[in-house]
C-alpha positions in Angstrom: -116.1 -31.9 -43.5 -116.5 -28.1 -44.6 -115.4 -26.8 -41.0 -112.2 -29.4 -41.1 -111.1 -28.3 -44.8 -111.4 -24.4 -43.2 -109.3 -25.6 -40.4 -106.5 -27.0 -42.9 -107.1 -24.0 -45.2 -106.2 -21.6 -42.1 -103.4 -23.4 -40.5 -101.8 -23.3 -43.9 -102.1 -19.7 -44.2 -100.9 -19.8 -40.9 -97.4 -21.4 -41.2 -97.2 -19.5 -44.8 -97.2 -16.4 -42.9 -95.0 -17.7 -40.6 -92.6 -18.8 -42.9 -92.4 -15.5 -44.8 -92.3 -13.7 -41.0 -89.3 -16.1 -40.6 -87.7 -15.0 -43.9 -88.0 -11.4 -43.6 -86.6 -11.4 -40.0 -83.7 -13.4 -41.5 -83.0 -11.3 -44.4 -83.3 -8.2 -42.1 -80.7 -9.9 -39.9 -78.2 -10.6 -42.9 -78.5 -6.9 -43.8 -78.1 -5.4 -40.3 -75.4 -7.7 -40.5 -73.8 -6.9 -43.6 -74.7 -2.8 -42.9 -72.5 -3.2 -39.3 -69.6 -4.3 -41.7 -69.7 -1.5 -44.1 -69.8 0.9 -41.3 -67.1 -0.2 -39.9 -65.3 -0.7 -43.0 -65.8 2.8 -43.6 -65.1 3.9 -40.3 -62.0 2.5 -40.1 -60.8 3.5 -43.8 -61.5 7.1 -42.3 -59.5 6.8 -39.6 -56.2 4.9 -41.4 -57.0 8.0 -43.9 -56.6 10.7 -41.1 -53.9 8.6 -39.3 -51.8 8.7 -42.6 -52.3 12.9 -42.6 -51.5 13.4 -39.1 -48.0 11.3 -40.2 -47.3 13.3 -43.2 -47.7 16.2 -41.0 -45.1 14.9 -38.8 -42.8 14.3 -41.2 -43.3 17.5 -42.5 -42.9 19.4 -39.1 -39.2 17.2 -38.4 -38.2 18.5 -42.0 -38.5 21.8 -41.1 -36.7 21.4 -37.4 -33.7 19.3 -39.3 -33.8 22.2 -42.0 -33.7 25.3 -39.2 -31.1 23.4 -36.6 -28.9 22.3 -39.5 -29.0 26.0 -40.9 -28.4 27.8 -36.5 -25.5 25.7 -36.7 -23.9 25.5 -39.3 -24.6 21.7 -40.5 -23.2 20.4 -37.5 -25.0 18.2 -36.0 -25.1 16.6 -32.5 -27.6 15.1 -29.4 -28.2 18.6 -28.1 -30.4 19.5 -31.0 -34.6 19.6 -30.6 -34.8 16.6 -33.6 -32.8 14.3 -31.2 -35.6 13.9 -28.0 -38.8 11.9 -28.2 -41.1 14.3 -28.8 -44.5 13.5 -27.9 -47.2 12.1 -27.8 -49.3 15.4 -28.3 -53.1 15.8 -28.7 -54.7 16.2 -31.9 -58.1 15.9 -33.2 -59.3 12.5 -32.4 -55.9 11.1 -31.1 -52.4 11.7 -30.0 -49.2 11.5 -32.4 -45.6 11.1 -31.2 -42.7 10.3 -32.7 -38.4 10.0 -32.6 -35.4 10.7 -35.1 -32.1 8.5 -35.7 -29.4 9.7 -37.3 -28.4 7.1 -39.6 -25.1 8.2 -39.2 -24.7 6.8 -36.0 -25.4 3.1 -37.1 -23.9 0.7 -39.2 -24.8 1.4 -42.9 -25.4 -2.2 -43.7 -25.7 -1.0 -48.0 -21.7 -0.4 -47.5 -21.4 -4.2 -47.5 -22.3 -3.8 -51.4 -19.9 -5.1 -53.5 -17.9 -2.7 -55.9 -15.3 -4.5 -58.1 -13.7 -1.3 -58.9 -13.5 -0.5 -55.0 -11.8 -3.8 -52.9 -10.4 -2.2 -50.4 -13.2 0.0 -49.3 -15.7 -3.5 -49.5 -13.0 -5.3 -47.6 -13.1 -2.5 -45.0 -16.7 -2.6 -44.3 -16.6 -6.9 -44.1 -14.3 -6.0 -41.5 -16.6 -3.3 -39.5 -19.2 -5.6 -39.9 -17.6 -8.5 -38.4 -15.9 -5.9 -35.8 -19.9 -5.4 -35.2 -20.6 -8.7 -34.7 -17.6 -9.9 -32.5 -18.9 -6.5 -30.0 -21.9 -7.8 -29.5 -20.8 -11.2 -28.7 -21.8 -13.6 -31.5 -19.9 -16.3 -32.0 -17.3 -16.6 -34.8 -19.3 -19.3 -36.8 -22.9 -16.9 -36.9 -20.9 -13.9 -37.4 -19.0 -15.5 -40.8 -22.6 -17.1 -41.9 -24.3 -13.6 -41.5 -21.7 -11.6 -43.1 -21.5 -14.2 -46.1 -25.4 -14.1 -46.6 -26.0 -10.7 -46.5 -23.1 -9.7 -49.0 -25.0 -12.1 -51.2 -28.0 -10.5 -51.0 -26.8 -7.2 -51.8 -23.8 -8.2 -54.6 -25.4 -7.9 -58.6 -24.2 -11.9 -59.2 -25.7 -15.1 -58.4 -22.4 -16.4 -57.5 -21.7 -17.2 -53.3 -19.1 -14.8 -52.1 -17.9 -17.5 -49.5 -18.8 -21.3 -49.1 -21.4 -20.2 -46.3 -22.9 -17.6 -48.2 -26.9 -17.9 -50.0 -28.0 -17.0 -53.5 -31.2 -17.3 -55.4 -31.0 -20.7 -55.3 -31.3 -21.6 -51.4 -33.8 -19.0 -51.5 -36.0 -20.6 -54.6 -35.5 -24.0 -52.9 -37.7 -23.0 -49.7 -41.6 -24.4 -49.0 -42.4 -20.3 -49.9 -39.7 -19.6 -52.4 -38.2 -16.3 -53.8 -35.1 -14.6 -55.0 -32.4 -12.8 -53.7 -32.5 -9.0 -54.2 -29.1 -8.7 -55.2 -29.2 -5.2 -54.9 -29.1 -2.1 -52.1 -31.4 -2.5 -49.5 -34.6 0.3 -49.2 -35.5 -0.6 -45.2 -33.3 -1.9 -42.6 -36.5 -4.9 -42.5 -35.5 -6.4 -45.8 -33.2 -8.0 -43.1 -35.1 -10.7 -42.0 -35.5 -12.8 -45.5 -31.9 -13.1 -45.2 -30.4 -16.5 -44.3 -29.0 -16.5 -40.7 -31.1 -13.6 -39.4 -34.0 -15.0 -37.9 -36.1 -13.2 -35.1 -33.4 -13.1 -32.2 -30.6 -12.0 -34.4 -32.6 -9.2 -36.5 -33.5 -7.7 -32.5 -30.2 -8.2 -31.3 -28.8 -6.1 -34.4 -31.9 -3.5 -34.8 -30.7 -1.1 -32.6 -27.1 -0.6 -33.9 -27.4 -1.0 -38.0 -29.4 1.1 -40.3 -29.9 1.2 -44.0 -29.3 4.6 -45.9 -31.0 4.3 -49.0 -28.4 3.8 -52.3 -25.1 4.8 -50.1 -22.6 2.6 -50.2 -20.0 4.3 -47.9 -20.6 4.5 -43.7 -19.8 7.8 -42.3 -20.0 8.3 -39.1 -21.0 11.2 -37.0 -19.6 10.5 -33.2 -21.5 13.6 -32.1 -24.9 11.4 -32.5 -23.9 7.7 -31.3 -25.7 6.7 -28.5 -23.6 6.7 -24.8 -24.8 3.3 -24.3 -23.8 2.3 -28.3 -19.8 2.1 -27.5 -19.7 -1.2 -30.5 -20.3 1.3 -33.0 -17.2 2.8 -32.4 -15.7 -0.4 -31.9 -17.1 -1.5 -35.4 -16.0 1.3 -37.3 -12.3 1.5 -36.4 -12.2 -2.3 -36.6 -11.1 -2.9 -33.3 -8.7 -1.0 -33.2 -10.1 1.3 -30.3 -11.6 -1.8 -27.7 -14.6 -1.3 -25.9 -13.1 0.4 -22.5 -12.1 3.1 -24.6 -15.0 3.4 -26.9 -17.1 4.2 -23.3 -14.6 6.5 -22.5 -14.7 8.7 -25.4 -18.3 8.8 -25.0 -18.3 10.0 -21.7 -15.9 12.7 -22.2 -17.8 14.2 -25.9 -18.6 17.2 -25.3 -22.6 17.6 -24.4 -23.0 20.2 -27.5 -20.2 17.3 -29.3 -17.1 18.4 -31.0 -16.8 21.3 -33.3 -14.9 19.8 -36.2 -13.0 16.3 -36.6 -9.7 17.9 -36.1 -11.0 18.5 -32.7 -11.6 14.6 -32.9 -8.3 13.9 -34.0 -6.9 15.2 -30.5 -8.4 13.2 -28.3 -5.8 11.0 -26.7 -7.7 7.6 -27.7 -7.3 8.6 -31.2 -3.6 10.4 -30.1 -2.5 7.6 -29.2 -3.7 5.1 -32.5 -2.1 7.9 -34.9 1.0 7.9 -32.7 1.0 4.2 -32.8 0.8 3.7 -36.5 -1.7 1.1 -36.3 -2.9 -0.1 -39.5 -6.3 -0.8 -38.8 -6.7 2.9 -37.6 -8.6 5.5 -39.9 -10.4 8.8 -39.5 -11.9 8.8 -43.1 -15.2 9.1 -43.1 -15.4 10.1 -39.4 -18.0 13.3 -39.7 -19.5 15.7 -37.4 -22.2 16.6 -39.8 -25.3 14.4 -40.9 -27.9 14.1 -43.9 -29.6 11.3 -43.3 -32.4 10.8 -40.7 -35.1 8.5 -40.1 -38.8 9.1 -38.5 -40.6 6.9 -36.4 -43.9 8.4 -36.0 -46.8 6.6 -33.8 -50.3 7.9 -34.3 -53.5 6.9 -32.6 -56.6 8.1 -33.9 -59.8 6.9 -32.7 -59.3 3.2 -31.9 -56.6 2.8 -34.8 -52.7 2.2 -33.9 -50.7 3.7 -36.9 -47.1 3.8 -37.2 -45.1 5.1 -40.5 -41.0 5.5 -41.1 -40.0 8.1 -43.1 -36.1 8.4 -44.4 -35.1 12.0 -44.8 -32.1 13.5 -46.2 -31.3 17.1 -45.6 -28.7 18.8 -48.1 -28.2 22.1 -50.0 -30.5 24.1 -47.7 -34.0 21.5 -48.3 -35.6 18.6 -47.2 -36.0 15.3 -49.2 -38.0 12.1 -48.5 -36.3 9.1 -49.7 -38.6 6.2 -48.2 -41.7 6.2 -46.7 -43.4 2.3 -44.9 -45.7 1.8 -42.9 -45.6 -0.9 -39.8 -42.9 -0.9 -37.6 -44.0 -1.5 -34.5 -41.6 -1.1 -31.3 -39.9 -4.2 -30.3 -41.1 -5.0 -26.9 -39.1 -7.6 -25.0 -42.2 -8.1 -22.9 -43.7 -9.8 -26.2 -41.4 -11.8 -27.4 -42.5 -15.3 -26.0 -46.0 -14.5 -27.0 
């Protein structure tokens, strides 16, 4: 009886050591565990910290090219100057950086759609750029009306619709996620897509030929800097008064440095021939061969970490200003679309 009690005694002890063996190896497991996360945590703060660095020092490099090219020449500015390649990517410690510059003078501004009571005219000129825009790039009449009516109601100060096909607060409050319209400027050019109307395809479609400059409600435009392959800008902006065929043709024959002034502009024979013609719909204000307004898209890798920031920068009196800084933006890849 003694020897079987000793047995019991021992294969208690046993499965109590066991048992505590078990614990400890599962505790220790949990805190490897746990450990592996913070590491990474860390690791991963660092590099988004770094990342962020290497973009400010970007930024800070193009402010200083826009700065030195706009003072060689004289504020002109055209697709001949260093700011207007891809530059990039380069090496740096732990990664690469790269980046590109648009002049937001050679998109539509879409904040000129702001409504100004005191200013009709100018606000009916800009419906009519936009829907010059539109018609270019072949949307049909019905999507270009509903996005020009929702858009000027996201950006007008009232709550009341601007046309029967427009959006306010309401439709917006109504939704399963609701919200408000901004009814002011827009600050990014992404602000876009919580518009009515311009769901995925249309924002892509639009992307490369609008832009936003921050708390500007006018669009001038610098035909030095619009893309050869970005005739509907032209086409936009004189509001169809100078078609397609001759928007390509003006853009083949600018001069590869561009023009020197807009009265060297104003003797092209496209533009010759508008003046000549009286048309009403033809305009050279706001037609500029200067720019202020730039945006960055800089792409960083560091370590495994993707980063990429947009920086707005305006360049006047002789210095450098940031205006907006986001981060995101990732390139639109057609490849990725469906997926």
């Amino acid at each position: 009886m003694r020897q079987l009690s000793l047995c019991r005694q021992t294969g208690v002890a046993l499965i109590t050591v066991l048992l505590v063996i078990a614990m400890v190896t599962v505790l220790a497991t949990r805190m490897s565990g746990h450990l592996q996360v913070q590491i990474a945590r860390v690791g991963a703060s660092d590099s988004a910290e770094q990342a962020y660095w290497h973009w400010l020092s970007a930024e800070a490099l193009v402010r200083q090219v826009l700065l030195a090219e706009h003072e060689e020449s004289e504020g002109r500015t055209h697709l001949q100057q260093g700011w207007a390649t891809q530059q990039g990517p380069f090496p740096v410690r732990g990664g690469m950086i790269g980046g590109k510059v648009r002049d937001l003078h050679a998109c539509f501004n879409v904040n000129s759609l702001l409504k100004n009571p005191n200013e009709t005219a100018k606000f009916s000129e800009s419906v009519e750029r936009f829907q010059a825009l539109l018609n270019a790039l072949e949307f049909d009449e019905y999507t270009a009306r509903l996005l020009t009516a929702t858009l000027v109601d996201w950006l007008d100060a009232d709550d009341d619709l601007h046309e029967s096909m427009g959006a306010e607060s309401a439709d917006y409050e109504s939704l399963p996620q609701p919200y408000q319209a901004a009814n002011q400027s827009l600050a990014h050019i992404s602000e876009l897509r919580q518009i009515r109307g311009f769901n995925a395809e249309v924002y892509h479609r639009l992307r490369p030929y609008v832009c936003v400059i921050p708390e500007l409600n006018e669009w001038p435009l610098n035909l030095n800097t619009v893309a050869a392959d970005q005739p509907e800008i032209i086409v936009a902006f004189f509001r169809g008064a100078v078609d397609m065929t001759a928007a390509e043709n003006l853009l083949a024959d600018r001069p590869s440095d561009g023009w020197e002034s807009v009265d060297a502009i104003r003797q092209e024979p496209t533009f010759q021939a508008l003046a000549e013609g009286g048309t009403n719909t033809f305009s050279m204000d706001g037609i500029t061969v200067s720019s202020e307004y730039f945006e960055l898209n800089a792409q960083v890798q560091y370590g495994d970490l993707e980063f990429y920031g947009t920086s707005q920068i305006r360049i006047a009196g002789g210095r450098g200003y940031i205006l907006h800084r986001s981060r995101g933006g990732y390139e639109y890849d057609e490849r990725t679309v469906d997926n």
